[in-house]
N, C-alpha and C positions, 0 to 999 in steps of 0.2 A: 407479267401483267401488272400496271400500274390499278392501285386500288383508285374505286371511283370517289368523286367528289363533285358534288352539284355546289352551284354559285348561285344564287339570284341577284341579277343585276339591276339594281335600283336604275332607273333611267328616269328623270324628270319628265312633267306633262308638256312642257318643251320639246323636248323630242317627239314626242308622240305626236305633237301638232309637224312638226319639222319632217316627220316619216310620211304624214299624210300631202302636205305639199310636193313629197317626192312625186307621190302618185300621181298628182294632179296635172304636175310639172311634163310626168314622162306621157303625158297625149297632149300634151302642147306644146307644138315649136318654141323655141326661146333660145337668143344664142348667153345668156346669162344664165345656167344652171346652178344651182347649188349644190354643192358636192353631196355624197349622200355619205355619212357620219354616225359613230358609232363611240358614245362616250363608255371609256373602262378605266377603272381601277384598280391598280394592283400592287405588292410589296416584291422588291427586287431583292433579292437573301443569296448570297456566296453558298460555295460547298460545304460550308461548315456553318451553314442555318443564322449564317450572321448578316444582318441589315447591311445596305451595298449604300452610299451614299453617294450625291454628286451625280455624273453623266454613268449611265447604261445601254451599252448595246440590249433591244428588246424584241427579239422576233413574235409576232403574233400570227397565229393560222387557225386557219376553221377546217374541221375536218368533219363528213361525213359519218364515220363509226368513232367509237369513245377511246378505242382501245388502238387500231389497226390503220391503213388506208394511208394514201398519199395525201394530201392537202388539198383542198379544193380552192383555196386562196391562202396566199400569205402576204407579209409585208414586214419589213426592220426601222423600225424608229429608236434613237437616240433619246431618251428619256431622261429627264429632270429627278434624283429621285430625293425627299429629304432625310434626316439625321435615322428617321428610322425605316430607309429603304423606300418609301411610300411614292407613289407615280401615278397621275391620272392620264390618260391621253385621248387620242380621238381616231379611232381604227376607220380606215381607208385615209386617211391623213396626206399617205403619202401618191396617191393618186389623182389626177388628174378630175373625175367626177366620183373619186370615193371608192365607199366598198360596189363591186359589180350585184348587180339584180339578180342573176341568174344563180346565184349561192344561196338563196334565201327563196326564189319563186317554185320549187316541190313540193312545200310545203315539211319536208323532213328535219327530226331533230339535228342541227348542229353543232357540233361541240369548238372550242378553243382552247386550241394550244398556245404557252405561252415557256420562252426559251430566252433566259437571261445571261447576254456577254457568253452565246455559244456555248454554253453549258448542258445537261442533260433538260430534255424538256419536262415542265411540270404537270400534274394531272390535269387532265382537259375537263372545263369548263362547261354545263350545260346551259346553253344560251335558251333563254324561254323568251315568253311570248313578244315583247316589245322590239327584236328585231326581226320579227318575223310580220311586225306591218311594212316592211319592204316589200311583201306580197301585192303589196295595193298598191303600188309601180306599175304592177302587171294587168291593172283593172283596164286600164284605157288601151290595152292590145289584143292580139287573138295569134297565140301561139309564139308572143314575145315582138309579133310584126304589127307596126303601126294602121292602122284604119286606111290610110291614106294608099298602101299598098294592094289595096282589094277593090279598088275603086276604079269601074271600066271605063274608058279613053270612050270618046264621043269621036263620029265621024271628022274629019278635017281637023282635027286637033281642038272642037268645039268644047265647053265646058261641059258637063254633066250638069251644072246647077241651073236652073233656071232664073235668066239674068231679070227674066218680065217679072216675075216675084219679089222683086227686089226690096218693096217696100214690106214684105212681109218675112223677108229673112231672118233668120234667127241673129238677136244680138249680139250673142256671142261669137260669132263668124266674122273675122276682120276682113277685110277687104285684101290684107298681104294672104289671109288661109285661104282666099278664095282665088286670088292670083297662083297658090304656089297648086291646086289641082289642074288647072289650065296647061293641057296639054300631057297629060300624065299618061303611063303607059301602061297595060298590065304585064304582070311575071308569067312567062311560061317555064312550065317544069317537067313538062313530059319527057320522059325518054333517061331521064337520070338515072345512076347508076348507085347500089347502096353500098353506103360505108364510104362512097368518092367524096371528097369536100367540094360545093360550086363553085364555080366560076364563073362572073359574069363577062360574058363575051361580047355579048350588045349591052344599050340601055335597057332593053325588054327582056335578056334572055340568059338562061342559066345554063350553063353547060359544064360538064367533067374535068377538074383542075386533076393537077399529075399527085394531089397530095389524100392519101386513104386514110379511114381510121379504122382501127380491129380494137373489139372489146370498151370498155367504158369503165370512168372512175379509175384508181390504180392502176388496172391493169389494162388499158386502154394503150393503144400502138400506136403512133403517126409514121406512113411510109412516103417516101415522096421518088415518085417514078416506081411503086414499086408497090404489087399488090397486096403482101401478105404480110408484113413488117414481121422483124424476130424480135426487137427489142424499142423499145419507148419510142427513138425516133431512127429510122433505118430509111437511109439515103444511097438510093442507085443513080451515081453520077460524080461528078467535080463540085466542089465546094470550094467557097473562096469567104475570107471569115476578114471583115474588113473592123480589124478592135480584136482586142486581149479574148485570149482564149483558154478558160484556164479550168483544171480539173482537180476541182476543190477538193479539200481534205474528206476522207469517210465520215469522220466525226472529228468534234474539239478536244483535246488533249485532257486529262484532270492531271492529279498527283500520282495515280497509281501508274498509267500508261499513256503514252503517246499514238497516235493513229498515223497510217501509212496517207497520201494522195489516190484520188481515185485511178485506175491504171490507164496508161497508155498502150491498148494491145494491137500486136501486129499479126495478122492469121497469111500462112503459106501452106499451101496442100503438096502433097508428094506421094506418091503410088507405093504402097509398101506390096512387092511381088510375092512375099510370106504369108500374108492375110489375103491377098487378093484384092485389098478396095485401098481406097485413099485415104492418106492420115490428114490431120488439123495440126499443123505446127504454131506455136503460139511464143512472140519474143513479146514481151511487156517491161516497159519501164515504169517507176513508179519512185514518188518521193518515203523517202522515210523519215520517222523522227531520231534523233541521236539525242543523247545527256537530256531527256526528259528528268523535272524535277530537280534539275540542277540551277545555277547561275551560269550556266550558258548555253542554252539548250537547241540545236539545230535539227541539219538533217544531213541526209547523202541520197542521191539519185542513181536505184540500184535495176539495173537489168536483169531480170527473168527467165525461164524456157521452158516449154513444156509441150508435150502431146497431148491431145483429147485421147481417151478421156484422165488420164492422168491430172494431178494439180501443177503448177506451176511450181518452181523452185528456184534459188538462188543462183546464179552461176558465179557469184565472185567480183564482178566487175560491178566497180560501183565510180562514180562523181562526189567528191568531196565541196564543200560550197566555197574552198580555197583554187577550185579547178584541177584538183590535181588528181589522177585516175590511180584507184587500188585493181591490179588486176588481176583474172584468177586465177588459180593455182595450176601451173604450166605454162602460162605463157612465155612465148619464147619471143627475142627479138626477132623481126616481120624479114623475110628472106630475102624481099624486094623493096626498094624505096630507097631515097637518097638519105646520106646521115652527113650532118652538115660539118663535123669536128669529130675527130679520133685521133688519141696520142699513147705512148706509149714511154716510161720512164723508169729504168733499171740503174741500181748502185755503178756510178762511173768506175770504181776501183776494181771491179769485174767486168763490164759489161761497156761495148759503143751503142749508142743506139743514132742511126739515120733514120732519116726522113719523115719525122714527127713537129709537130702534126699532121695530117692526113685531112684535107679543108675540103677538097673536092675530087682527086683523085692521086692515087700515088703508089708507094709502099712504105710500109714501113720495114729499118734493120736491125736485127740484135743479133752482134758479135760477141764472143769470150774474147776479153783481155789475155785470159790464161785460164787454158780449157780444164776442165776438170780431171783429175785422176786419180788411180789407186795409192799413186806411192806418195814419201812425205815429202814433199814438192811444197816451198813456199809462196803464198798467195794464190793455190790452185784452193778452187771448190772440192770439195770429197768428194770421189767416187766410188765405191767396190767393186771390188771383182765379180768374176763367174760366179766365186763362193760365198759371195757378201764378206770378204775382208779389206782392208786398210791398213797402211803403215802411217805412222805417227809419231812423230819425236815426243811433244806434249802435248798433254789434253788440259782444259782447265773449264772445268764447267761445272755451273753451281747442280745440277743434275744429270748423272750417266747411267744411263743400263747396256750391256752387253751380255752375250750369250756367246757360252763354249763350244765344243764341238759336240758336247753331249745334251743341247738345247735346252740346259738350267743357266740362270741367273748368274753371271761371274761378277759384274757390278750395277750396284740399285743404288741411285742416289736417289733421295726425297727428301723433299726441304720441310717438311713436318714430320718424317718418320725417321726411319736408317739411315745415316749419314754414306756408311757402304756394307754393302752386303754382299757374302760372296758363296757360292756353292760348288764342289766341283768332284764328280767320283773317279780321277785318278790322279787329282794332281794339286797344287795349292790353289785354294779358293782366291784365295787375294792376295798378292806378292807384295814387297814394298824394299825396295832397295836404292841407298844412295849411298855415291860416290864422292859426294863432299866433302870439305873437310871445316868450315865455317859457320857461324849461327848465322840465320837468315827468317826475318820476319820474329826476331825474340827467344828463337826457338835454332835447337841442332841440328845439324843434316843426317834426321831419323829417315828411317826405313820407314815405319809406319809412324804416323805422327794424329794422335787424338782428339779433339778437343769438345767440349760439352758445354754448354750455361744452365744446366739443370741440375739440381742439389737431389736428384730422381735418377739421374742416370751413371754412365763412366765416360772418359775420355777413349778410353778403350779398352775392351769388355772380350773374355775368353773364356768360350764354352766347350765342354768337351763332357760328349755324354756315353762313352764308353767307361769303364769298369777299368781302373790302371791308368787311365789317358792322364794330360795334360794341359789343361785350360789356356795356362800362358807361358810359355816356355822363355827365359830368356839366357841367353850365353855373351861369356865377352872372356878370350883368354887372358887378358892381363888388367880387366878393367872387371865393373861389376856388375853380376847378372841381372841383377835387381836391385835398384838404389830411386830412393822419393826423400826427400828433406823434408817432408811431412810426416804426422803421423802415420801409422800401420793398424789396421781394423783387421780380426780374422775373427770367426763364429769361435763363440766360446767350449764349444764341444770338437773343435777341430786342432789339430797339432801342430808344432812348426814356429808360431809367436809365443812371444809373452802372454801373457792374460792381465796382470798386475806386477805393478813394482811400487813399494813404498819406504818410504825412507820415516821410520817414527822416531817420536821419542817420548822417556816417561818423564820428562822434566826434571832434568841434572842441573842446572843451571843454563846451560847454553842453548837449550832449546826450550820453547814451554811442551806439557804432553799435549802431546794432539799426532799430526800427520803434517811431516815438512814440507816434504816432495814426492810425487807420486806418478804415476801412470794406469790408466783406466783405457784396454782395448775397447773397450764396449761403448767408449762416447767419439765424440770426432769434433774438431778444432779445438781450439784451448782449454775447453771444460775437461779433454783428457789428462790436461796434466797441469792441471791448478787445482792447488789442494784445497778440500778435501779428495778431489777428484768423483768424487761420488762415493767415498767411502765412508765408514764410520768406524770412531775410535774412541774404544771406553776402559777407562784404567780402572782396573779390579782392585787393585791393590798394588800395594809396591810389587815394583817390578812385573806384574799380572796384568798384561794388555789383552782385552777383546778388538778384532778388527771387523767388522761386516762388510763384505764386497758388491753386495745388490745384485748378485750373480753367484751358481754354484761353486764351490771351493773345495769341496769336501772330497770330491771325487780325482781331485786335481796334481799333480807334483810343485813341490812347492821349497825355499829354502828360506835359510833367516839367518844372519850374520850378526853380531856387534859392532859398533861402528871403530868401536877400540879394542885391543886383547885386553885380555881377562875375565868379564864376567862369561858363566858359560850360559847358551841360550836354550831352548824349547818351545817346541809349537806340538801343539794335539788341534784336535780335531773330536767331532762330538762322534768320531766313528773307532778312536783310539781306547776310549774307555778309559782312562787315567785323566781328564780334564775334569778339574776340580768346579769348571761352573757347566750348566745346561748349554749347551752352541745347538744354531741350525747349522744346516747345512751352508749355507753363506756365510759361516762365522769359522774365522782362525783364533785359537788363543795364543801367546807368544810370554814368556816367562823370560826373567833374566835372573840368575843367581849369582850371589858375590863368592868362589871359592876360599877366595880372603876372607873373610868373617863367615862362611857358611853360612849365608841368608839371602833370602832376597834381595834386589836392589836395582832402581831405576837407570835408566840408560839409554842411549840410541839405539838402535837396530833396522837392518837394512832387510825386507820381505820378498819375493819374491815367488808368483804363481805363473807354472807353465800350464 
């Protein structure tokens, strides 16, 4: 419910004189009326309460109730409004003799509505007393019908007025109001029908037109041929609409939502023999809005369907305002009807194809060049067998999967995961065998052949999760089982590699002390064997080398050489108990004594940890 708001509308003493001429004007013929006029004013304000300047669409209506009720008059003027919204105008304006009489002759309060550029309408207006001297219109009638229609016809079409009087006439009686009773008729109205609208059939006489009213005010009916109307105006017959015909929108769109067009409904009845009575089938079309609140905001023209009393709903098919039809979910092409073009076009290096296009009647043909088959047949399409297999010389595809006869995975390619994958419980998972004897694409003519761009992965990677197994087995009778021109990385708790090799020295002259040459399993590309290599090397004392590996050592096998005969060498460990300094377990110490002089003495020596 809109909260109420009363207006007093200052109306000049101009008007007031102007409303009483109405009066005076409507019991006197005159083919010069003055419209009858209604001056208001009012501020034109946007959805966001901001003054609207310039040209405004302005609907204006008077409505019987404050709150409720259909309009008992309305009208749209174009209003002038300035910098802060502000508009005066003149209600019935747009009419021919103005606002109508009959909205103001009840004597009942009526309110105005007023609706700016189709927006929601504002609270309505209590119009007081000064348009309600439109009542005094009504003074010079009896029941809204002029004097002149109550006045009885004299025999022979004779006046009623007594012409021998003449000099005693009233002076306001012109000689044309005296001329226009001459010959007048009276109204019969017997016999009429209520709720029928009349009809005048003669000059004298009222009879029953085809058009009924039911109810009054809003809910008032007009039927035409038809007694009992169901809705406003309900027409039994043909209509023929000569001018636009059109079913305005519900309402005007804001920012938040758009509104649908009023519908277009189509009623069809049908005998449902499970209920026993008749259904109401209803197709409606109806516009909608699309991209409200957007910079481009339309609609689409969507048909309906529904049973009473059920609501209507969507079927899918809709009119786009480019014409082109979204249709709904199933549609199939139509089984009957002409199709003006059908063509059909297959890879020539497979396939002929005749008699395409197809314009108005024909066939079309598609032959195999070279039919498909199981076996390795070049330029055939693949087939399988009964069993789902194929023969094939080569395959080359950036993705394969295949399945064994035991219906696991024998190859998974995937271009973001496993390059191949193989599983198999009697036999090899993945075979790889070539008979080449030449390098081709950079590379030898391997059996299996790896390759990786991730510093995360292998080229080729061998698992084996039995107890005794074999990850990667490799054999070669006169060549090597296992050969890389790279480094070698093995877990430092595992057997089989080196761990470390260094080459020191305690600074003889030909080397300073430090770490010459070395080797470190535990790093990978050249930081393995550029010295320090990750090692660390601290001379104790003559001939008393500390090494730390950054990795256990202690638990390890390990040897030490001199790079020349003579001095003799030593290494402890902090687990030997005779090393003269504290070691962790990451630490070797390495000693060189001169047998020649009986003492210590600096030198090269060559480490080595398995």
């Amino acid at each position: 419910m809109r909260s109420s708001r009363y207006l007093v509308l200052t109306i000049s003493a101009t008007l007031m004189l102007q409303l009483q001429v109405w009066a005076q004007q409507a019991g006197a013929p005159s083919s010069n009326v003055v419209p009858r006029l209604v001056n208001f004013s009012g501020r034109a304000m946007n959805v966001d309460s901001k003054p609207i300047s310039g040209v405004a669409g302005v609907t204006f209506a008077i409505y019987k109730e404050q709150n409720e009720g259909s309009p008992l008059w309305f009208e749209t003027q174009n209003v002038n409004t300035d910098a802060k919204g502000n508009y005066t105008v003149q209600l019935g304006a747009t009419m021919p003799t103005g606002l109508p009489l009959d909205v103001f002759t009840s004597g009942e309060a009526r309110w105005l509505g007023v609706q700016i550029n189709g927006g929601e309408e504002q609270a309505r207006i209590l119009l007081l007393s000064v348009p309600y001297a439109l009542k005094a219109a009504d003074a010079q009638t009896l029941g809204g019908l002029p004097a002149s229609a109550f006045v009885l016809a004299a025999p022979g079409g004779v006046s009623t007025e007594d012409t021998s009087a003449s000099t005693t006439a009233s002076p306001t009686t012109s000689s044309s109001t005296a001329h226009a009773l001459v010959g007048s008729t009276p109204v019969t109205t017997a016999g009429g029908t209520t709720g029928t609208i009349p009809l005048w059939d003669s000059s004298s006489d009222i009879a029953n037109s085809i058009v009924t009213q039911t109810g009054s005010g809003s809910s008032a009916r007009i039927g035409i041929n038809i007694a009992n109307p169901l809705f406003t105006l309900d027409v039994k017959g043909s209509e023929l609409v000569r001018g636009l015909f059109e079913l305005a929108t519900v309402q005007f769109a804001n920012t938040t939502r758009g509104f649908n067009s009023n519908p277009l409904n189509l009623e069809s009845s049908a005998w449902n023999s499970g209920t026993g009575t008749y259904t109401l089938n209803h197709f409606q079309w109806q516009a909608e809005p699309l991209g409200n609140n957007t910079t481009s905001p339309g609609a689409t023209l969507n048909l309906l369907y529904g049973t009473d009393p059920k609501p209507l709903t969507e079927t899918g098919l809709k009119l786009a305002s480019n014409g082109q039809f979204t249709f709904a979910p199933g549609q199939k092409f139509p089984g009957a009807g002409s199709v003006t073009s059908v063509g059909l076009s297959a890879p020539t290096s497979d396939f002929t194809v005749s008699g395409s296009p197809v314009t108005t009647s024909g066939t079309l043909g598609l032959a195999w060049k070279v039919a498909p088959t199981n076996a390795n047949t070049a330029n055939a399409i693949v087939k399988r067998d009964s069993l789902g297999n194929f023969s094939s010389g080569v395959i080359s595809a950036t993705t394969v999967t295949a399945f064994n006869s035991t219906g696991s995975i024998a190859i998974d390619g995937q271009s973001a995961g496993i390059g191949v994958y193989g599983t198999s419980s009697t036999s090899q998972a993945v075979w790889g065998e070539s008979t080449g004897t030449g390098f081709s694409n950079g590379s030898g003519p391997d059996g299996v052949h790896g390759v990786t761009h991730s510093n995360a992965g292998s080229g080729v990677g061998g698992l084996n999760t039995a107890d005794g197994g074999v990850g990667i087995w490799g054999e070669a009778p006169a060549g090597f089982g296992f050969y890389t021109p790279n480094n070698v990385q093995q877990a430092r708790t595992a057997g089989g590699w080196v761990k470390a090799m260094v080459l020191g020295s305690g600074g003889n002259g030909q080397f300073q002390a430090g770490i010459v040459s070395c080797f470190n399993s535990t790093l990978a590309g050249p930081a393995a064997t550029t010295p320090p290599c990750g090692f660390t090397f601290d001379k104790a004392g003559t001939g008393d080398y500390i090494l730390n590996f950054g990795f256990q050592v202690s638990d390890r096998f390990f040897s030490v050489t001199t790079q020349i005969a003579g001095p003799s060498t030593g290494v402890c460990t902090s687990f030997t108990g005779y090393c003269p300094h504290s070691l962790s377990v990451d630490d070797l110490e390495v000693t060189l004594w001169a047998t020649s002089v009986q003492q210590y003495a600096d030198g090269n020596f060559y480490l080595v940890v398995y």
